[in-house]
Steps between C-alpha positions, in 0.01 A plus 500: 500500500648864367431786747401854309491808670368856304663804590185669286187441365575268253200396237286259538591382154858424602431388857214209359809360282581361812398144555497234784868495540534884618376668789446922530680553836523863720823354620728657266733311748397182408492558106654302218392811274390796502279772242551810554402835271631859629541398890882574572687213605847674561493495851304115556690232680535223265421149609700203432200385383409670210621449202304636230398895465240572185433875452165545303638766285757574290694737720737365858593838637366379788680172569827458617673284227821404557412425847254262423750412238763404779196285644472326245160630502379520092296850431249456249300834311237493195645681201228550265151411712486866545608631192203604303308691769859750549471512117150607500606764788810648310257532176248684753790713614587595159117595436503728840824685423402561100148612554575677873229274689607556828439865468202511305337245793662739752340841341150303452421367836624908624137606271213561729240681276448638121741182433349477151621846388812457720617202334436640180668802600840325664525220320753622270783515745525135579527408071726201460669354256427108353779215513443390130799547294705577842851371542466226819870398659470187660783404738516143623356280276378208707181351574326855557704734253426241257089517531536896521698522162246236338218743640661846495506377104206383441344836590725700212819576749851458334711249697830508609715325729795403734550182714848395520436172511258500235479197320240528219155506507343835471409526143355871515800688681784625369803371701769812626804383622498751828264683675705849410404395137127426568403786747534814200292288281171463779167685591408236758774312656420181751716365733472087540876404670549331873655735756799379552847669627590576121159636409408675853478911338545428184291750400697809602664864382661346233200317360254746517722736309424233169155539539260693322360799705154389422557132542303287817690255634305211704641309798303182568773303565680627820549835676877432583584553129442832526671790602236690686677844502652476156169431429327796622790727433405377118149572510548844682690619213286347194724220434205200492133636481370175762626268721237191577581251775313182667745592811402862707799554733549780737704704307224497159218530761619828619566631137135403421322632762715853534371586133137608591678731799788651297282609193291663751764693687534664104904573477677379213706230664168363704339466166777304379511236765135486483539444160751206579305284765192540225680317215556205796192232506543231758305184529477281821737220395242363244618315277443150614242599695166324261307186585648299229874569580466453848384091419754477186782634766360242792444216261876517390658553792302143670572357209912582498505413866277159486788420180759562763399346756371155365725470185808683559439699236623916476349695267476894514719530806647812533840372758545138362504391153230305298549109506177317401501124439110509435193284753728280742230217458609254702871584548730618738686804466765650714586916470821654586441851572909630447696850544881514253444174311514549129384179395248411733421144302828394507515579847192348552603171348854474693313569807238226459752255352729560807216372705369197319208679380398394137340777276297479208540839363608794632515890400613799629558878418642873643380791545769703651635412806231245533459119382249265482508132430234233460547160502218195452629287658499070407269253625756362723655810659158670537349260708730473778572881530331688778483893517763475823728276258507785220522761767825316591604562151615854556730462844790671443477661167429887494417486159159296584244783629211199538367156449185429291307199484197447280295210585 
């Protein structure tokens, strides 16, 4: 019997994936895995116990990798379950900077009589402009800056693109080589890249110099890739017309909400920072936030952890690399969970060998630092070995982070 705690409300359409062998436990103590969605984990205890951590999203900000790495603890997340309901976000976010929704709603719900003639009257100032024929820069061309191009496209927008891993794929773009080549060219530019040290204010000074001064750019990705006083420095002096972001921070939340107080106070400078926290529209952290990506998100991550924990199998693990020998059936399998091995199914095999245990076949691969190896193991090896037997495996060898055995 597996033990599953939730650190969140996990859907019902992930949770019911669990049959007869699991149990939903509060004793995160006591767990063999957890799901977790935006709780931070940084500062849990980790229990010798668990061993399998599945985050029903794409993002892991908020788990502490390579210390669950280093406990040989395998950290799952669910790239792609959420990906068309950000997609549908950053197209709405295109739609409220080019037609200036947010201030049109504003300036309508202010109108408390003769609205008819008023909106006739002031309806003028809040003219837009459409997205068809518009220049769309799509950075990051994975599972979500994939559906935007395909989407942006279909509804007349010129595509272009940078991933630096890009491997093919996206018919309607037009590939750039670097994002100083592809940010002159845009009218819309999205961002779809992890935060990670190398990407962490990417968008700074020196970016938003190579941007059009009435180009939007859209952050629906992660707030950490953006420099938040380059940023408003840029739209204070008219170098991007918009900034739209699923992530409101302190600093953006003070531009925004010092614009209606500074165009009242009616000196020059006032009116220009009013004018910057205006071109700033922050959502709530929507973009996985719909019915349907909530169950594709909880789905995959049971799924991915269920894999794990009855097969051996790691797939979409974002601190061990993907091994997957298919349904165990019947079989035995034994996991080595390694740190500074470079050919774990060697290793694997040596280590197995050295201990009279016949394999059937075995595989392995690195990501990293980090190793994994899986090995099913022969009819006549399997049945005699006990989980305190493979456990025993590992005395005395650093390199062996933990013991897996899948029966």
């Amino acid at each position: 019997m597996f033990k599953i705690a939730t650190l969140n409300k996990i859907s019902s359409a992930g949770l019911s994936l669990l049959d007869e062998k699991y149990t939903v436990t509060d004793e995160i103590a006591a767990a063999d895995g957890i799901l977790v969605r935006s709780q931070d984990m940084h500062s849990m205890e980790l229990s010798r116990e668990l061993k399998a951590v599945a985050r029903a999203g794409a993002g892991v900000n908020n788990i502490p990798l390579d210390k669950c790495a280093d406990q040989g603890i395998v950290v799952f997340n669910t790239p792609g379950a959420n990906a068309n309901a950000v997609k549908e976000l950053v197209l709405a976010g295109m739609l409220l900077a080019a037609r200036n929704i947010p201030g049109a709603l504003d300036w309508a719900a202010s109108l408390k009589e003769n609205v008819g003639p008023a909106v006739e009257k002031g309806k003028s100032q809040f003219a837009g402009s459409e997205i068809l024929g518009k220049t769309l820069g799509v950075i990051g061309l994975g599972a979500i800056g994939r559906k935007v191009a395909a989407s942006a496209h279909a509804l007349g927008m010129k595509i272009i693109g940078y991933d630096p891993y890009y491997a093919g794929g996206v018919d309607e773009a037009i590939i750039c080589s670097s994002v100083e080549e592809l940010l002159p060219q845009c009218d819309y530019v999205t961002i779809h890249v992890p935060a990670t040290d190398s990407t962490r204010g990417m968008f700074n000074s020196s970016l938003f110099a190579l941007m059009k001064p009435s180009a939007v750019l859209l952050n629906f990705s992660r707030d950490k890739l953006v420099n938040d006083s380059d940023l408003l420095q840029a739209l204070r002096a008219g170098k991007l017309a918009a900034y739209v972001s699923d992530f409101p921070n302190d600093a953006l939340a003070a531009a925004r909400s010092r614009a209606a107080g500074d165009e009242a106070a009616g000196d020059e400078a006032a009116c220009d920072e009013a004018a910057c926290g205006r071109r700033i529209i922050l959502l709530p952290h929507l973009g996985a936030s719909t019915e349907e990506a909530e169950e594709n998100c909880a789905a995959m991550a049971v799924k991915q952890t269920r894999d794990y924990l009855e097969n051996g199998n790691i797939i979409n693990s974002v601190n061990f690399p993907r091994v997957d020998m298919g349904p165990r059936g019947d079989k035995i399998r034994l996991g080595l969970l390694l740190k500074n091995v470079q050919d774990p199914a060697a290793f694997a095999g040596e280590l197995l060998s050295a201990a009279s245990v016949e394999t059937a076949a075995v595989q392995g691969a690195v990501r990293g630092d980090y190793a994994y190896a899986l090995a099913e193991l022969a009819a006549s090896s399997a049945a005699a070995l006990s989980s305190e037997s493979a456990s025993g495996l590992a005395q005395g060898d650093e390199r062996i982070i933990r013991v897996m055995l899948f029966k």
